[in-house]
Backbone as CSV, one residue per row, in Angstrom:
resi,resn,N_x,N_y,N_z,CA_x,CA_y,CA_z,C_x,C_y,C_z
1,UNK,0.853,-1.183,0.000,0.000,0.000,0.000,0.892,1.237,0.000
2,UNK,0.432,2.020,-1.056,0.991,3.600,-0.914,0.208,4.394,-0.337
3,UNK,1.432,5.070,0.080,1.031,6.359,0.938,1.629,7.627,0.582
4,UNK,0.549,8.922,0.506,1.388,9.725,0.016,0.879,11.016,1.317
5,UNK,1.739,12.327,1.227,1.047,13.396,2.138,0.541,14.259,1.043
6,UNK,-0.908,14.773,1.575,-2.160,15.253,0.897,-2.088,16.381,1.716
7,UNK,-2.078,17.721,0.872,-2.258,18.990,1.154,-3.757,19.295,1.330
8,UNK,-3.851,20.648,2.031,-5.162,21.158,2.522,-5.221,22.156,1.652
9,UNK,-5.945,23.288,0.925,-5.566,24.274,0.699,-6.812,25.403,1.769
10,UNK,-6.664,26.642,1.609,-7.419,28.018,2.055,-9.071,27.414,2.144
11,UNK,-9.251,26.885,1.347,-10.913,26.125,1.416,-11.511,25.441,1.600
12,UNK,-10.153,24.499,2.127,-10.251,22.592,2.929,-10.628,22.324,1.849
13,UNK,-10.039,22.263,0.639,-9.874,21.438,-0.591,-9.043,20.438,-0.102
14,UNK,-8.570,19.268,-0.743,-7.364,18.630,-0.494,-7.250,18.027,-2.125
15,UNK,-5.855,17.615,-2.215,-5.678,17.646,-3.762,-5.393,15.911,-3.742
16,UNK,-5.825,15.260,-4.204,-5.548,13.886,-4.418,-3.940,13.740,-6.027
17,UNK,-2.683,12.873,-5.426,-1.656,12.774,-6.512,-2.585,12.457,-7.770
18,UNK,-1.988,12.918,-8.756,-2.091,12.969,-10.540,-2.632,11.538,-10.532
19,UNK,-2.039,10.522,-9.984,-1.333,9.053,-10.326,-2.633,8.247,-9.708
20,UNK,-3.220,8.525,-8.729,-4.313,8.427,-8.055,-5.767,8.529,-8.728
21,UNK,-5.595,9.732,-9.128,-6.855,10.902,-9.557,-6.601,9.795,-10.970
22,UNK,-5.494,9.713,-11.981,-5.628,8.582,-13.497,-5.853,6.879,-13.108
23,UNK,-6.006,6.334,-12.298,-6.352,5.265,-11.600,-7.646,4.654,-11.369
24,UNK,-8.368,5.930,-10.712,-9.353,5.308,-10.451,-10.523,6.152,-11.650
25,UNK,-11.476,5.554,-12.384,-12.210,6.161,-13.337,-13.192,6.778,-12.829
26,UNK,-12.819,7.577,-11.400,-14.188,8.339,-11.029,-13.589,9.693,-10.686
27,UNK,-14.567,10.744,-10.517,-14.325,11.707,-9.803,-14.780,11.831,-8.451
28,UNK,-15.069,10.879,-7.897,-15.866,10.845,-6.360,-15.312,10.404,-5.873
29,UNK,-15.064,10.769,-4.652,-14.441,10.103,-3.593,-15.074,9.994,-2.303
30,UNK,-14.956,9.333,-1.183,-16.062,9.221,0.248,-14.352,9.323,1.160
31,UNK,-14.915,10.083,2.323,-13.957,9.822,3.022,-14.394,9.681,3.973
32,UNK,-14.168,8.759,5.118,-14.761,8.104,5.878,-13.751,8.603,7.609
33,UNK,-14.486,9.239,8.480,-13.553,8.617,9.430,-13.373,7.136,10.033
34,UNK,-12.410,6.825,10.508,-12.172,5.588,11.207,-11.175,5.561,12.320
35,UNK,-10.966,4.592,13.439,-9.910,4.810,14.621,-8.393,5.253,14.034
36,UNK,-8.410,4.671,12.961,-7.004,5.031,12.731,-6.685,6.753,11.613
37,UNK,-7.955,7.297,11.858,-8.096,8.111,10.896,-8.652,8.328,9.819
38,UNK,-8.709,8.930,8.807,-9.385,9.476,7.154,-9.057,8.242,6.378
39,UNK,-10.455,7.505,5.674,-10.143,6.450,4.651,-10.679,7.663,3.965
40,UNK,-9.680,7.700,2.353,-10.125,7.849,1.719,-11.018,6.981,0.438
41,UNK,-11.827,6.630,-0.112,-11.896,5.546,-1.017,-12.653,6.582,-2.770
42,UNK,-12.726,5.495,-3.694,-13.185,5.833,-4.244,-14.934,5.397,-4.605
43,UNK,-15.092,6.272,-5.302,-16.704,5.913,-5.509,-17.332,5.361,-7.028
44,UNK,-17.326,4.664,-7.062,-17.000,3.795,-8.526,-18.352,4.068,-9.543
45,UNK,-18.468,4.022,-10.549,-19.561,4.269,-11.404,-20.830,2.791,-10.958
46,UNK,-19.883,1.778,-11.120,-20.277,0.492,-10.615,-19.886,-0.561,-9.737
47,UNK,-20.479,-0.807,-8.706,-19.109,-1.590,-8.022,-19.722,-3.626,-7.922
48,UNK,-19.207,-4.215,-8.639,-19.517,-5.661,-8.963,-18.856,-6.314,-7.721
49,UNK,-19.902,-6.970,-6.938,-19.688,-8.023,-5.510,-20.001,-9.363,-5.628
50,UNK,-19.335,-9.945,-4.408,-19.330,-11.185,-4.298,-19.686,-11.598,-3.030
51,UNK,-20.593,-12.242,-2.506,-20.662,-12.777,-0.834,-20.192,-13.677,-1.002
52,UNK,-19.619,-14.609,0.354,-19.479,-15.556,0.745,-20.805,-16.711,0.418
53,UNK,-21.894,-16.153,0.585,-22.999,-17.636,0.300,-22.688,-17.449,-1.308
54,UNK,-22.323,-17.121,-1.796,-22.788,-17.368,-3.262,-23.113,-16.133,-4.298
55,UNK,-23.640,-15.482,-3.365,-24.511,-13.904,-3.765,-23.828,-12.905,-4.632
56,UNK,-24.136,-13.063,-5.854,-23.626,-12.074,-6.537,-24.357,-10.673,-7.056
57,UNK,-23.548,-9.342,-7.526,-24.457,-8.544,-8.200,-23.865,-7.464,-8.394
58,UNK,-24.209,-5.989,-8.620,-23.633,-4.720,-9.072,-24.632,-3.842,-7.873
59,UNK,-23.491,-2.866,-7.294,-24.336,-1.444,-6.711,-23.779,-0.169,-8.026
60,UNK,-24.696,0.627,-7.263,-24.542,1.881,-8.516,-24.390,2.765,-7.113
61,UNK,-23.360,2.843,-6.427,-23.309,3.788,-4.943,-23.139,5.161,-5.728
62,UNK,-23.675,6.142,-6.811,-23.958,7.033,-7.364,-25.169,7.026,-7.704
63,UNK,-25.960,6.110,-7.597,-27.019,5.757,-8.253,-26.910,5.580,-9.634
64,UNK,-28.351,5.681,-10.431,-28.227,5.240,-12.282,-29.767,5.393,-12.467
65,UNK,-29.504,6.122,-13.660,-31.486,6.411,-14.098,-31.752,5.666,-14.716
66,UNK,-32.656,4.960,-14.706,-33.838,3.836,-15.077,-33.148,3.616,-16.693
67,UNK,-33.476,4.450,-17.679,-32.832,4.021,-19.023,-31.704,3.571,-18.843
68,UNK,-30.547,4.435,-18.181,-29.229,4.041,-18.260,-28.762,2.148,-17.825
69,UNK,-29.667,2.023,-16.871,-29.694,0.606,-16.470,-30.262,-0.042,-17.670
70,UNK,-31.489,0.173,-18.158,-31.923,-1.032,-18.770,-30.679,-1.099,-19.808
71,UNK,-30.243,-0.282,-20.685,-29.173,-0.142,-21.922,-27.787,-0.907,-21.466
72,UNK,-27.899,-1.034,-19.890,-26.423,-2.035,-19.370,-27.168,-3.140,-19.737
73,UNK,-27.994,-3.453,-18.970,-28.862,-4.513,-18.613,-28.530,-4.940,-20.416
74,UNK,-29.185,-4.459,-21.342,-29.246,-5.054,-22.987,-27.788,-5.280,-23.139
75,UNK,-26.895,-4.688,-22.599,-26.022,-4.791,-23.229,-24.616,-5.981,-22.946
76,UNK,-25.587,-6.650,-21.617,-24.801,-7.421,-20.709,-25.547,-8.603,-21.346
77,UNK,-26.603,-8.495,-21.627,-27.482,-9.478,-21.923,-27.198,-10.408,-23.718
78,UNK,-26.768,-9.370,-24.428,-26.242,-9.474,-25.657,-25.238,-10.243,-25.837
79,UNK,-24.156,-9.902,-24.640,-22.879,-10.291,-24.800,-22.610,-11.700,-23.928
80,UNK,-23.919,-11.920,-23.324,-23.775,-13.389,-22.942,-24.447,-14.041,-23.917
81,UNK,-25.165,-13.718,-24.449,-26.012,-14.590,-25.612,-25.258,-14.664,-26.450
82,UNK,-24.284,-13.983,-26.759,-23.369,-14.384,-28.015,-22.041,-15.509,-27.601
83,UNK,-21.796,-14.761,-25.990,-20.698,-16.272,-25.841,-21.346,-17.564,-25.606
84,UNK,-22.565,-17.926,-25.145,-23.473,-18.861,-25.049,-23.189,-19.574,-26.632
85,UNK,-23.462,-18.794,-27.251,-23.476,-19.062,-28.982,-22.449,-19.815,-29.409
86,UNK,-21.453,-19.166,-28.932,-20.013,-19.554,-29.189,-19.563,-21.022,-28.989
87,UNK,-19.823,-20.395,-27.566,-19.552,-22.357,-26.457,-20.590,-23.023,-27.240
88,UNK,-21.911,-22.871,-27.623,-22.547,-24.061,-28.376,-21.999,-24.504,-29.347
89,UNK,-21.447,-23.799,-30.192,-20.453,-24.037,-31.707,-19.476,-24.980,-31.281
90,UNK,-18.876,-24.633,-30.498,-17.578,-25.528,-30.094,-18.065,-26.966,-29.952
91,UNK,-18.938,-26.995,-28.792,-19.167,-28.282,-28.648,-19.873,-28.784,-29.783
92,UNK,-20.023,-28.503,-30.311,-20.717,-29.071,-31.673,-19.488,-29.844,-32.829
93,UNK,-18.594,-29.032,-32.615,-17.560,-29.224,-33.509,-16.707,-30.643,-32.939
């Protein structure tokens, strides 16, 4: 884990490194207190999970408007139907 020191400026801005800020594909960030101090994290457009029972799925911790979902939704949906397609070909062959 890196660590870097993060300036304050006149407006309690704080500036996140270049290297950081090209890393993660968001502009949001949450900062959390905790015992050991400021987490910073990022806030992801989408964030894809996994539980322990099994449980899978996507949060939108920005939220997402109704069209914008269904057009993932088609577009996730497409691209399994075509590798479905695929793997059937094979075994065929």
């Amino acid at each position: 884990m890196v660590s870097e020191t993060l300036s304050m400026w006149g407006n309690g801005a704080v500036t996140l490194p270049k290297k950081w800020r090209d890393q993660f594909q968001t502009k949001h960030f949450m900062a959390k207190e905790t015992a050991q101090g400021l987490l910073i994290r990022p806030i992801l457009d989408a964030e894809y999970y996994e539980l322990a029972d099994g449980t899978v799925g996507v949060r939108f911790p920005m939220g997402i408007e109704a069209g914008e979902l269904a057009r993932r939704i088609e577009k996730i949906d497409r691209k399994i139907r075509k590798e479905e397609r695929l793997r059937s070909r094979k075994k065929k062959k």
